[in-house]
N, C-alpha and C positions, 0 to 999 in steps of 0.2 A: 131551637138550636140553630145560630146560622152558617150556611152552608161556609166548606173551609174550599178556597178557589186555590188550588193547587198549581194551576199553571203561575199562579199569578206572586204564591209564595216561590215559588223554584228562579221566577224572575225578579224579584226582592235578592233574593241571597244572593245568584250570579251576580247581581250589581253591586251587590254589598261586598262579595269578594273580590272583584273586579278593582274596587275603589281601595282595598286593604293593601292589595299586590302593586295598583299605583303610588299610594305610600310608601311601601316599603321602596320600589323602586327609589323616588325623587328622595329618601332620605338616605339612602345607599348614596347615589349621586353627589350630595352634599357634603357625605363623610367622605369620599374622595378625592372633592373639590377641597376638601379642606385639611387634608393628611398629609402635612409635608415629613414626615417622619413616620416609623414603626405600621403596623397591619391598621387595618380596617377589618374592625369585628360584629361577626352578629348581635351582640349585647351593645354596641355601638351604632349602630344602623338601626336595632330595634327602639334604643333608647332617645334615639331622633324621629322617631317614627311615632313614637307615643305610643307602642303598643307593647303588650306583653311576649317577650322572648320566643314563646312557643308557637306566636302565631307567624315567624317566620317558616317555620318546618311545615308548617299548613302548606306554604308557596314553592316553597324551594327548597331541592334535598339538602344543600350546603350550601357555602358560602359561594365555592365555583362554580355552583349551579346561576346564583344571583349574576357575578360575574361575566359571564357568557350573553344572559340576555341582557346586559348593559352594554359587552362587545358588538351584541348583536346590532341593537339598536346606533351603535357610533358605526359603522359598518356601513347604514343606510342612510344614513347621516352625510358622513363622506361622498357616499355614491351621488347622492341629489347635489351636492358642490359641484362636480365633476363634469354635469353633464352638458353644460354649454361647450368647456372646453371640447368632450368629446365631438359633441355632433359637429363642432367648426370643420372636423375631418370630412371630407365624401368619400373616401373608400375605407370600405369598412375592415382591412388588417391594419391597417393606422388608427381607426380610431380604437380600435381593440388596444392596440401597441399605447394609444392616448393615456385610455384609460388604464390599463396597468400601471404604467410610470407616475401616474397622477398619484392615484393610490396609495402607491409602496411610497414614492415622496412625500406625502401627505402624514401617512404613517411613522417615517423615520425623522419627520419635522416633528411631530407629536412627540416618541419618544426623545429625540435631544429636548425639550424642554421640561420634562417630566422624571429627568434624569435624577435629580436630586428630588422627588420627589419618589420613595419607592410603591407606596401605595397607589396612585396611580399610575404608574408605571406599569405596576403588575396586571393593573385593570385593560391597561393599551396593549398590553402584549398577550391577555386573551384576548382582545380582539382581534389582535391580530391573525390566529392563527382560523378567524372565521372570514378570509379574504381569499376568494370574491365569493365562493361559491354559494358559500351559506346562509348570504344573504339573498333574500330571494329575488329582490330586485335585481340587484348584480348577475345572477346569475342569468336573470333573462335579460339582459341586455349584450352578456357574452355570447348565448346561444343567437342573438336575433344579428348580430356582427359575424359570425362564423357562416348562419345561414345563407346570409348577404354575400360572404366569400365565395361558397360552395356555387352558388348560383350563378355569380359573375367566373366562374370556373377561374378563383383563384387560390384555391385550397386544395393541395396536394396528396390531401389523406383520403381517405376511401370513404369517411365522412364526418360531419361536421361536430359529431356526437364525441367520436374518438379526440377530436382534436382539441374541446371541449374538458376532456377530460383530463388528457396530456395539459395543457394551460391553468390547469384548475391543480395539478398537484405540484408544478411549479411553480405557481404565484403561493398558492397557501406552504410552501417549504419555505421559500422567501422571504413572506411576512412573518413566518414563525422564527426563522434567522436573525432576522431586523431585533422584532420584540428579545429575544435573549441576548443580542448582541455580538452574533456571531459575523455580522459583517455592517454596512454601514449605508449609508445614499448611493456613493461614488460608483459603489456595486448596480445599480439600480438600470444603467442603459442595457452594458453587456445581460444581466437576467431577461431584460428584453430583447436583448435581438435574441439570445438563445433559445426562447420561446419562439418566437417567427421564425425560428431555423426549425427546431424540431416540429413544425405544422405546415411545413416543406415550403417559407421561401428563400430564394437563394442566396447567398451570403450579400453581395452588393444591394440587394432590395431589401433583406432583414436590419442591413447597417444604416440603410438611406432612412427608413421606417421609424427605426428606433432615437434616430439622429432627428427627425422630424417630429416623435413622440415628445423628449428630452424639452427641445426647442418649446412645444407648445404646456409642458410643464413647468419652465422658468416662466412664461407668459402669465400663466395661470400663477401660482405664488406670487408676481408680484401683483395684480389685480387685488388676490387676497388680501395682501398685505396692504397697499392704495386704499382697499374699501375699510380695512381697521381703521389705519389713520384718518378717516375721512368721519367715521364714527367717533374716534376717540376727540377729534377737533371740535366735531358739532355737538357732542356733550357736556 
């Protein structure tokens, strides 16, 4: 009778559901990319998936469960965009200030185009409300700017953690704001400076910061927008 290699069937299955949960993902993705009206449903995504309905519940408890790590993933998405503009900064509450404004722009650009589209919409606006924190990159690139602050003793608060965490319930209110629509871009410098006010700096440095954040996210969109057209030409 031959021997049954256990470690070996336990590493079959993980890949085999590994590879189930990436289909369901990229066919979720699809039915998004391609809903310009009404929901995007689990019978919809499973039936793009090629798989039987039940094995969606295998992966994920609901639909907003699916949702979230698709937020998730446009979250880190984002973040890896960003990071040149950010580092262009050397002190590091600008480039904190950077990347916020990038972000929330980035995001409120997504939704106005996604406007008439409400299923995606709905998908960008759970993303949204996974900004910065939740992403794990983000978040360590918040904390390693704060640390940067504290050291160069330009952080006000008692520590870097606190401050951290105050910036972290005012950007994810923000984006969650954005995604429903309760305010718009225009809003996006003042949540910045108000941010650099509540993590103690002084109103003319929060204003100079934010006005210099602003600045290097028009920079950045049109970059973005240059490297489209330069794509859309050369193909």
């Amino acid at each position: 009778m031959a021997r049954v290699n256990l470690a070996r069937r336990a590493e079959i299955g993980s890949a085999k559901r590994a590879r189930t949960r990436a289909a369901i993902l990229e066919a979720a993705r699809d039915c998004y990319a391609a809903a310009s009206s009404g929901a995007v449903t689990v019978d919809a995504v499973m039936q793009a998936a090629g798989l039987a309905k039940g094995t969606f519940y295998v992966h994920f408890e609901d639909l907003s469960a699916l949702e979230a790590e698709l937020g998730a993933v446009l979250v880190e998405q984002i973040d890896e965009r960003l990071q040149p503009a950010r580092l262009a900064a050397t002190d590091p509450l600008t480039r904190l200030a950077t990347a916020m404004t990038i972000m929330l722009c980035l995001l409120a650009a997504m939704l106005r185009l996604l406007a008439a589209q409400p299923a995606r919409a709905r998908l960008a606006a759970r993303s949204a409300a996974r900004i910065p924190g939740l992403g794990e990159a983000v978040y360590v690139r918040l904390r390693e700017d704060l640390a940067a602050a504290e050291a160069a003793g330009r952080l006000a608060l008692p520590s870097s953690d606190l401050a951290a965490r105050i910036i972290f319930a005012i950007a994810v209110q923000a984006a969650e704001d954005l995604g429903l629509g309760r305010i718009d871009a225009t809003t996006i410098p003042d949540i910045v400076r108000a941010t650099l006010r509540a993590i103690g700096c002084a109103p003319a440095d929060a204003a100079a910061r934010a006005d210099k954040a602003s600045r290097s996210a028009d920079k950045f969109a049109r970059e973005i927008a240059a490297s489209r057209g330069a794509n859309s030409s050369g193909g």
